[in-house]
ChimeraX commands (.cxc) that place a marker at each C-alpha (Angstrom):
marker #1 position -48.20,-9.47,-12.19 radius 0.5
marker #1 position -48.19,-9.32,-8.62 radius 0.5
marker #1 position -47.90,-5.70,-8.41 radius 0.5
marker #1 position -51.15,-5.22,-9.07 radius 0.5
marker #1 position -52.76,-7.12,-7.00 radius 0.5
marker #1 position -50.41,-5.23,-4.42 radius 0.5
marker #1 position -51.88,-2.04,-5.50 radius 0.5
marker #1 position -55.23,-3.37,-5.42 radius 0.5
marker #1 position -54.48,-4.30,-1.71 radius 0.5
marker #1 position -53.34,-1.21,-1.10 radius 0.5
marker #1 position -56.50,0.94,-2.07 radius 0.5
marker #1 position -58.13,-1.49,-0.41 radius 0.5
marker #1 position -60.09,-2.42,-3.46 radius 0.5
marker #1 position -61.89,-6.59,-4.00 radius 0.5
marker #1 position -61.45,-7.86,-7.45 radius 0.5
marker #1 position -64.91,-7.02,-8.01 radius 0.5
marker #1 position -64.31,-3.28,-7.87 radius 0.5
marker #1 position -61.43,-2.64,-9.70 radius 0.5
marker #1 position -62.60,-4.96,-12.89 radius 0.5
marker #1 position -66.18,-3.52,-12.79 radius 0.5
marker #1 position -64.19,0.19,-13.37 radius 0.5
marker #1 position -61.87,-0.76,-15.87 radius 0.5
marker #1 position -64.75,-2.72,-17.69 radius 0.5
marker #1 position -63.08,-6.39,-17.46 radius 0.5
marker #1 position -64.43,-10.01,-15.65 radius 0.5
marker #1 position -63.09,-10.24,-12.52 radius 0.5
marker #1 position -62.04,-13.57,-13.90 radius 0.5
marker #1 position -59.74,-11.40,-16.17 radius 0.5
marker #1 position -58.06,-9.21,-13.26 radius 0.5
marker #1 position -57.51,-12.15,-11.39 radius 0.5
marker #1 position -55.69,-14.02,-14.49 radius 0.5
marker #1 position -53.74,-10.53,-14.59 radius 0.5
marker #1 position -52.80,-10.76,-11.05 radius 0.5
marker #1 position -51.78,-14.26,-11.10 radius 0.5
marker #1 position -49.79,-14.01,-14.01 radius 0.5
marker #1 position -51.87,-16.46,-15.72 radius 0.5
marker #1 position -52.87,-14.18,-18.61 radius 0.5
marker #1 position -51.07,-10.48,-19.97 radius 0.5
marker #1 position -52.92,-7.77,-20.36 radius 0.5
marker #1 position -52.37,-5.86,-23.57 radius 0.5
marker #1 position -50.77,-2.39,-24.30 radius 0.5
marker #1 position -54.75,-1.32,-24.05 radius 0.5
marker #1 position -55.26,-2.86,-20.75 radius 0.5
marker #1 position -51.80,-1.63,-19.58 radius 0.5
marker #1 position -52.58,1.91,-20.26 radius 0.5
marker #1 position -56.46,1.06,-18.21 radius 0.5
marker #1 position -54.15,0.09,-15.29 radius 0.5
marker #1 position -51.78,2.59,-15.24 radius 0.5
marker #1 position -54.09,5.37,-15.17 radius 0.5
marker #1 position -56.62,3.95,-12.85 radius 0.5
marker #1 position -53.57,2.83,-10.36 radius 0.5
marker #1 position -51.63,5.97,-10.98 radius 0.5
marker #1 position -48.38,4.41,-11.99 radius 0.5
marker #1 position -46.31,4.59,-15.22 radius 0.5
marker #1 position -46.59,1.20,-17.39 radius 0.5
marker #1 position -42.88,0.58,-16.62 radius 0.5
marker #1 position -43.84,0.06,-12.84 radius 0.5
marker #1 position -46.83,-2.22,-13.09 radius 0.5
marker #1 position -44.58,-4.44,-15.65 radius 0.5
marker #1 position -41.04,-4.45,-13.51 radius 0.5
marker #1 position -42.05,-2.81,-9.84 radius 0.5
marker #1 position -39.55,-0.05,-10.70 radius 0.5
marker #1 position -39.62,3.89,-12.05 radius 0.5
marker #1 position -37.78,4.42,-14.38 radius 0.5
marker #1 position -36.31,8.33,-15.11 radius 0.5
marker #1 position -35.33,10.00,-17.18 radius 0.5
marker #1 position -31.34,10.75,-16.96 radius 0.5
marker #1 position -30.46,14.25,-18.66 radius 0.5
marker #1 position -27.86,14.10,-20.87 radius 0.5
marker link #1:1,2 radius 0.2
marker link #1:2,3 radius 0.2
marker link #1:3,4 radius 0.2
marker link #1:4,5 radius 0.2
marker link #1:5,6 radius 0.2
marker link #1:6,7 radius 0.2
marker link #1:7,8 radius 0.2
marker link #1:8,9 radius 0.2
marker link #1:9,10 radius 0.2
marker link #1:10,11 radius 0.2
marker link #1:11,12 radius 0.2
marker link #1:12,13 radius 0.2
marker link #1:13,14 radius 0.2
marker link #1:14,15 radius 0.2
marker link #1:15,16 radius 0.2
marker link #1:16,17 radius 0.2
marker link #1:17,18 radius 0.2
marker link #1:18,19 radius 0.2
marker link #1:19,20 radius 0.2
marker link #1:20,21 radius 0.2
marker link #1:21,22 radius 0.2
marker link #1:22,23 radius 0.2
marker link #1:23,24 radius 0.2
marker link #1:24,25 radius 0.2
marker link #1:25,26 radius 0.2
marker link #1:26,27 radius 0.2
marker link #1:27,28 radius 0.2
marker link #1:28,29 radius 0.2
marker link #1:29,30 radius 0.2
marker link #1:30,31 radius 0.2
marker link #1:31,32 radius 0.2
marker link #1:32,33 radius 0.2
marker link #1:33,34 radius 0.2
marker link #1:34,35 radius 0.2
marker link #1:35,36 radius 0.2
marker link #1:36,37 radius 0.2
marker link #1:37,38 radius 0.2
marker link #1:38,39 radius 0.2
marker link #1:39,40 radius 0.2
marker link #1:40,41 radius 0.2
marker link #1:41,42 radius 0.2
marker link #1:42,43 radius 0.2
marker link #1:43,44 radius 0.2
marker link #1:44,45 radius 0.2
marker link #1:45,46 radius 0.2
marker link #1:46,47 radius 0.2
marker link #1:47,48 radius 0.2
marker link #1:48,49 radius 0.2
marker link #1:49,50 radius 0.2
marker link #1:50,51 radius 0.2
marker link #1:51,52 radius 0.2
marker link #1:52,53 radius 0.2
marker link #1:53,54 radius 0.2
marker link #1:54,55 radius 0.2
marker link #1:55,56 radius 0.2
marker link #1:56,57 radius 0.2
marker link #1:57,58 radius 0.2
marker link #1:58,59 radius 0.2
marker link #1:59,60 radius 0.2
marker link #1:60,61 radius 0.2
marker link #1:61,62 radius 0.2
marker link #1:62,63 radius 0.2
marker link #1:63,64 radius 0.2
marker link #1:64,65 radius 0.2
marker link #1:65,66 radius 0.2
marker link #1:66,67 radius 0.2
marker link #1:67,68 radius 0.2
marker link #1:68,69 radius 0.2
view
């Protein structure tokens, strides 16, 4: 999941930091960033909100929207 270690690099944020406010090792962000490990719908929703972004952007790097039918 590189995209959030590209968000992390853009707030300008270590490891350390962003794992120690969503509560997680910084073992476990890095396996997160690497792709070695998924994070869970739980997690998901912990990195959406801190990071801003919908759940559909961390997991593909694209917004989705909404057409109107």
């Amino acid at each position: 999941m590189l995209i959030i270690k590209d968000l992390r690099k853009q707030k300008k944020l270590s490891q350390q930091q962003v794992s120690e406010q969503l509560g997680i090792t910084r073992v476990a962000l890095s396996h997160y960033e690497t792709g070695k490990r998924e994070p869970n719908l739980r997690m998901l929703q912990k990195l959406s909100e801190f990071y801003n972004v919908s759940i559909d952007y961390i997991i593909t790097g694209k917004d989705f929207i909404k057409s109107e039918r």
